[in-house]
C-alpha positions as CSV (number, residue, x, y, z in Angstrom):
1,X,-32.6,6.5,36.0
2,X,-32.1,9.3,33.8
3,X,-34.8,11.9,33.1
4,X,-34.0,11.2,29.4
5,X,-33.7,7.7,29.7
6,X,-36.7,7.2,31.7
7,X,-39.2,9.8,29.0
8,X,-37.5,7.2,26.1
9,X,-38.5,4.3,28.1
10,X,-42.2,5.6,28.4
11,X,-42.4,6.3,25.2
12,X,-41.6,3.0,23.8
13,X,-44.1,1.7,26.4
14,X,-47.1,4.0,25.0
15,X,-46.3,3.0,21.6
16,X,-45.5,-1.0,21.9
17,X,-48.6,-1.2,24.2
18,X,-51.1,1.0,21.8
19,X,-49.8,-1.4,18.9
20,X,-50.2,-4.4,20.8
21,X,-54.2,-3.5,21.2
22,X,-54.3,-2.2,17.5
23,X,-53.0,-5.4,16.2
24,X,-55.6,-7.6,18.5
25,X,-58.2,-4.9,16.7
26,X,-56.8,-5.2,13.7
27,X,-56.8,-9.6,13.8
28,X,-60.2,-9.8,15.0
29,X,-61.9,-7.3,12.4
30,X,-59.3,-10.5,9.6
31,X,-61.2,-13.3,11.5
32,X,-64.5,-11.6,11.3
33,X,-64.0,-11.2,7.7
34,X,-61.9,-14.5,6.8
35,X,-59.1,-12.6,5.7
36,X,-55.1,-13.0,6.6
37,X,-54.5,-13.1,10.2
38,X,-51.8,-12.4,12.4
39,X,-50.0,-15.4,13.8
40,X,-50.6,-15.9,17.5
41,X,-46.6,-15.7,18.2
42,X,-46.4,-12.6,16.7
43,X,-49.5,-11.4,19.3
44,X,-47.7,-13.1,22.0
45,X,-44.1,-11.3,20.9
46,X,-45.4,-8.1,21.2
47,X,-46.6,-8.7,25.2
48,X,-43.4,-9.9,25.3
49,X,-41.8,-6.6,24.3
50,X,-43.4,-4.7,26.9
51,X,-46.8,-4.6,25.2
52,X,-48.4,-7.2,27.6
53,X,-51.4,-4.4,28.9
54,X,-52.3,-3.4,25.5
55,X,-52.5,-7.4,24.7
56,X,-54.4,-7.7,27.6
57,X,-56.6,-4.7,26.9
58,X,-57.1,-6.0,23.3
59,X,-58.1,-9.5,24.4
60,X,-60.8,-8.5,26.6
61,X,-62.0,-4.9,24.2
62,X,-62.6,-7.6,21.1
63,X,-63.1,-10.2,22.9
64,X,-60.5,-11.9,20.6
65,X,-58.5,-15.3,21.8
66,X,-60.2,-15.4,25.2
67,X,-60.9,-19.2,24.4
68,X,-57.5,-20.1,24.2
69,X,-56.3,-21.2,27.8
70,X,-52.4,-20.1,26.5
71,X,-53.7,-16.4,25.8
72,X,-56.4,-16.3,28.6
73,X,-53.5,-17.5,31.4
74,X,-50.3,-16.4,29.2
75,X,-50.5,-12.7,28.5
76,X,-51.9,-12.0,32.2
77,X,-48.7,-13.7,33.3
78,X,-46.7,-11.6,31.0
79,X,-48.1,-8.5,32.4
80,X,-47.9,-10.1,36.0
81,X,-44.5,-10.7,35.2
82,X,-43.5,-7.5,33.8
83,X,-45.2,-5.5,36.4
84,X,-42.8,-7.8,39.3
85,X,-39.6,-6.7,37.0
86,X,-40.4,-3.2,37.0
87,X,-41.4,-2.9,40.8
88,X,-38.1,-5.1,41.8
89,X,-35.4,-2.6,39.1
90,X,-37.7,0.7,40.4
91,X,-36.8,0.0,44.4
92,X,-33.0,-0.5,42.9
């Protein structure tokens, strides 16, 4: 892959992954309070994205969703999942 390609790549990675644990942050400071939250597909589409570790990370740092067997088994398998792709396209 292309040194520029591959910095671009990174980047988006850093920054869909640090808003993916800023919005699990962000949802479970609304529930706290009783305020608008975030809906759980939206959550789920940014693991989806490519943010799946920062989903992960924000599930178990607020302890936010960890009752719901579709977040507690789903974004694991995202990042699971994601982790396979990138191994498999890496070895070419």
């Amino acid at each position: 892959m292309p040194r520029p390609l591959l910095t671009a790549l990174l980047v988006y990675l850093a920054a869909i992954n640090l808003a993916a644990f800023a919005v699990f942050g962000a949802d479970k400071r609304r529930a706290r309070r009783g305020e608008w939250r975030v809906r759980e597909r939206t959550l789920f589409l940014l693991a989806l994205l490519g943010g799946s570790l920062g989903a992960v990370c924000g599930m178990c740092a607020f302890h936010h969703k960890t009752r719901h067997w579709y977040f507690r088994y789903g974004l694991p398998a995202i990042l699971l999942a994601q982790c396979a792709a990138a191994v498999w396209l890496a070895r070419g």
